[in-house]
Structures are given as C-alpha cells and as structure tokens.
N, C-alpha and C positions, 0 to 999 in steps of 0.2 A: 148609429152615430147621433148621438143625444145634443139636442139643440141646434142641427141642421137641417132648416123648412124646406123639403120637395117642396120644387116647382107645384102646383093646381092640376098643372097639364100634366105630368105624371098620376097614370092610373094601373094597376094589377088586372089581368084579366087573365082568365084560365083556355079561355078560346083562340088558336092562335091565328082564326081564319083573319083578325085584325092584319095579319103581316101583310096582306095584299097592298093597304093604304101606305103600307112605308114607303121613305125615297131611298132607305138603307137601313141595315137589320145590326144591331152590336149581338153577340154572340158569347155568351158569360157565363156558360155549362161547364163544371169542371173536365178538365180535360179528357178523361176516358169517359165521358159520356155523353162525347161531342156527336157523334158518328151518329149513333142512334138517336137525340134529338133532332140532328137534323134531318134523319132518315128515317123517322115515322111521326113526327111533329110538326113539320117547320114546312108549311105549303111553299108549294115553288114557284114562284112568282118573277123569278130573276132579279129583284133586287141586291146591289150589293149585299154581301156580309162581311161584317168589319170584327171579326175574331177576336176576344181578350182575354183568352184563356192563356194560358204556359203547360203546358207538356209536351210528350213525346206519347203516342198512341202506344197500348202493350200489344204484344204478336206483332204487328205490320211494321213497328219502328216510325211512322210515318208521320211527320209533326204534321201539324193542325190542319194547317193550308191543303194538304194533301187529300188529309181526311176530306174535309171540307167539300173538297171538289169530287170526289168519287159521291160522296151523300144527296148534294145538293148541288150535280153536274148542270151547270149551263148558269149560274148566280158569278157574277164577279167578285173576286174574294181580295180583301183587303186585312193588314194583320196592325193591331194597335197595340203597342207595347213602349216598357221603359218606366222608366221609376217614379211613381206613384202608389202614394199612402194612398187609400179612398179621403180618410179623415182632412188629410189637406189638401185634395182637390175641392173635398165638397166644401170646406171654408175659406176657399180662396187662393188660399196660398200658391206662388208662384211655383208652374209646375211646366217641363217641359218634355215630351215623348215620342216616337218614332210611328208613325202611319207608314205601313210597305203595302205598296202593290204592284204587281209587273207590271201595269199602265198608269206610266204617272200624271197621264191627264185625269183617269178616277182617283187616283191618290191626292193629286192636289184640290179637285173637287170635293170631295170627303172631308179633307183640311178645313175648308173654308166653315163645312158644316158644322166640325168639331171642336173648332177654334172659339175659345173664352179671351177677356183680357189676361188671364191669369194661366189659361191653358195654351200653351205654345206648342203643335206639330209640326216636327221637319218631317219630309214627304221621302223617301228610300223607293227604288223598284226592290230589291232585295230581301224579298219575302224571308227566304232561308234562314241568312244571317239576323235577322231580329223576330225570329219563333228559336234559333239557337241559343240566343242570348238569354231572354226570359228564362226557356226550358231548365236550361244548365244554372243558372246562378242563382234558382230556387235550391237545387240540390248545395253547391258551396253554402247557404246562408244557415244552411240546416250546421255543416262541418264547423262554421264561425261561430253558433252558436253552442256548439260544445267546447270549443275555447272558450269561451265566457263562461261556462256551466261550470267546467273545469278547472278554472283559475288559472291558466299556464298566459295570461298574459298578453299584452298588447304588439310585441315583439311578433310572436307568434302570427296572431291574426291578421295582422301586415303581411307576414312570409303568406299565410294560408293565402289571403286572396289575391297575391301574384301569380303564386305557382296556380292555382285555381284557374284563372286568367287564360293562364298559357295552357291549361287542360280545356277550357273552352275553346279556344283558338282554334287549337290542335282537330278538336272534332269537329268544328265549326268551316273550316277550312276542308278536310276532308268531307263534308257536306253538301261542298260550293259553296259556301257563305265571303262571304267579304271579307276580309279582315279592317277596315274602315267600319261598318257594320258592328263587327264585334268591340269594337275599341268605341262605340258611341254610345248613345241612353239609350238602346235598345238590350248591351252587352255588360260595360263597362261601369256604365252609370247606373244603372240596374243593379249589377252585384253591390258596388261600395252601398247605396242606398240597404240592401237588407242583409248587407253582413256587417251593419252596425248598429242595429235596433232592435229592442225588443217589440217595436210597433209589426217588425216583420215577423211574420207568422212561421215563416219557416226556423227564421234566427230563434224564436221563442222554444222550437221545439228542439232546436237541438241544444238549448241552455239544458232543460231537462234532462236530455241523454246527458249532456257532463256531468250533470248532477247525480249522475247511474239512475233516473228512473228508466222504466223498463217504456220501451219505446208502445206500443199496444196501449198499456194506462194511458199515458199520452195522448194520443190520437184519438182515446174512445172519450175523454173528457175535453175534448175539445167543438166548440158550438161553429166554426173555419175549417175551413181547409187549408190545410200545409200539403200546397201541390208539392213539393218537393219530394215527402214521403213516399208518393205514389209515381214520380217520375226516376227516381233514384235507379230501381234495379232494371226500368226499361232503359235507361242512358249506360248503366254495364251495359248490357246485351247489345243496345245501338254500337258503342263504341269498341269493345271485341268484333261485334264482325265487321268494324271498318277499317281495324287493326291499328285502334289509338289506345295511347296508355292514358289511363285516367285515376291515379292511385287515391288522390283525395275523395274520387265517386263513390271509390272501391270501398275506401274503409267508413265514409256515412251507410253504405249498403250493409256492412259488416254489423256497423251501429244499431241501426233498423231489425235487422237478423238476431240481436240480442245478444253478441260479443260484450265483452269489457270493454270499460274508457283507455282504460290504463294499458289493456295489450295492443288493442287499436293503434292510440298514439304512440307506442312503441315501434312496434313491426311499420307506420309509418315514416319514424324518425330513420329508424334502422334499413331503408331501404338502399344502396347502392351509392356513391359520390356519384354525381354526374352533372355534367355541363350545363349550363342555364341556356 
C-alpha cells in the first residue's frame, strides 16, 4: 500500500515465541494453511485468536473456527470479518465489520481493542454465520466478475447477487448460521462490497475468466490471493453433502475447471423456471 506509514510499533519477526507477550493473536494465513500454522507454529499460550482469513477447510469441510480449535485447543477464538479494502482501512476511511465469538464478554473486549475512530465493530456470538458469509461471497465475486469480464451487463449482476445471496442463505442456514448474521457486514455487506470492484481480488479474477483467460494464467500471475479460487470446489462438496442447491458455486467451479463463458452462462440461464 504505497504511501501508508506503519505504525514504529509494528515489527516482522520470524520467531513466533514473541506470541507469548500478546493480549490476542489476528491470524491472516490463507485459509488452507490455517491448520498447520497453528499446529506446528503458533506456541500455545491461550491467548485469544481473532481469525481473518475466509474459507472453507478442503477434506474436513470445517470453516476456520473449527479448524482453529482442534489446532490450537484451549485459545479462545474469535472470527473478524466483513467488508474491508485493506487500502481503506489503512487510510482511514470509514469502515465497519463483524467481530463473532460465542462469548460476548471476549467479543466485546476485543472490540474495544480493535476499535479506530474510523474502524467500527458490531460484536455477534454467531461464529458460523460470519466465517459463512466471508467464505461464500468470495466465491460469488469471483461469478460478478465474469459479468463484467463478459459484458452481459448491470441487469445481470444485480440478478447474480440476489440469487447468490439466497445460495448463501440456503447453506448458511443449513450450517446453523443466522440468517440476521447473513443479511449483515459479515454476509450481505461483504458480497455487495466485492462483487462491485475491481479492488476485490476475487471480482478481478473472475473479470478475466469473462474475458476467456484460462483461469491457471490467472492465478499463477497473480502477487494475492483470490481465496475464492481455492474455496470454490470445497463449498460444492460442503454444500452437496448438506443437500443445498448452489448453481451459481457450481458454474464459477466449472469456470475454474476450464469450461467456456459462453456454455457456462448458458446451461446457467437454461436452468428450470422456479419460484424465488
């Protein structure tokens, strides 16, 4: 982020026996490499950990929080999410996001700690429902960005990120997530936020698939990570075996896989009349 001064107090160190001195750990491992950082890295000291990653774990299905606690059993775990550029938090700009943790006396203490004039946390028990929100509406921003890659329009991207929406919900709910939860900045605010930006990394990469680059170039010329990429085909498999429809997931995975634009949004369009 060119021309935003770190704090002094911010320093890099490769040793993480430092974690001892913390009053709470942020955790910013892409997401399938949560588990194993904190399970051969991350001394155990029971300090909270306040999670920022978005995915879904591959093999176990088991969003973050989950992981987290089998890794680094007996640490209070706390999940931060919701719509945030880094670029305008670290300049200020007015930004507001969901801190969950099933005890909201730690959740509101954490608040206090993470709280800017400009950074505003509402405090959720609701773990579930805001690691669902993130997970899933990386993958839609990736689908919004092949609308735009594609030209088919504003029209369009509107429909994609309702029905989207209601594909979140859907497996969001069969989760135990909230549905309040999903409808807030952890779910809701979240998706509109990066399925209208090229700032969002996910949305950037799926401008490209519209554009028929082949998704692999993509990915390997890229200096970010586009968790969406990598959470895509674990959210099929999550939401098959909990027997939710998720067609929009289906056909960004198809994307990914190396399908066409053009028979993609097809066999999408062509799918059955059915009730909203």
């Amino acid at each position: 982020m060119p021309g935003v001064a770190l704090s002094p107090s911010i320093i890099a160190v490769s040793d993480m026996s430092w974690v001892g001195e913390a009053s709470a750990v942020l955790v910013v491992t892409p997401a399938q490499f949560m588990r194993g950082a904190l399970t051969s890295d991350m001394p155990k000291h029971g300090q909270p950990l306040i999670l920022c990653s978005k995915g879904i774990e591959a093999g176990s299905h088991l969003l973050l929080h989950e992981v987290a606690a089998e890794a680094n059993a007996g640490s209070p775990i706390a999940v931060l999410s919701g719509p945030t550029f880094a670029h305008e938090v670290a300049t200020g700009l007015p930004t507001a996001v969901t801190l969950a943790a099933e005890d909201e006396g730690l959740a509101n203490e954490l608040a206090k700690l993470i709280a800017r004039p400009t950074l505003r946390p509402y405090v959720s028990n609701d773990l579930i429902g805001a690691e669902i929100g993130g997970a899933v509406k990386n993958v839609l921003a990736i689908a919004c960005g092949v609308v735009e890659g594609a030209g088919l329009g504003q029209n369009a991207r509107a429909a994609l990120i309702a029905r989207g929406f209601a594909e979140m919900t859907r497996f969001g709910l069969a989760r135990g997530a909230r549905a309040e939860t999903l409808s807030g900045l952890s779910g809701l605010g979240d998706l509109v936020l990066t399925c209208s930006s090229t700032s969002s990394r996910n949305f950037s990469l799926g401008m490209g698939l519209g554009q028929g680059k082949r998704a692999a170039d993509l990915l390997a010329d890229r200096l970010t990570v586009a968790e969406g990429a990598f959470t895509a085909p674990v959210l099929r498999e999550a939401a098959a075996a909990a027997g939710v429809a998720m067609p929009v997931v289906e056909a960004v995975c198809d994307l990914l896989d190396g399908r066409d634009v053009g028979s993609v949004i097809e066999a999408l369009l062509a799918r059955p009349l059915t009730r909203e």
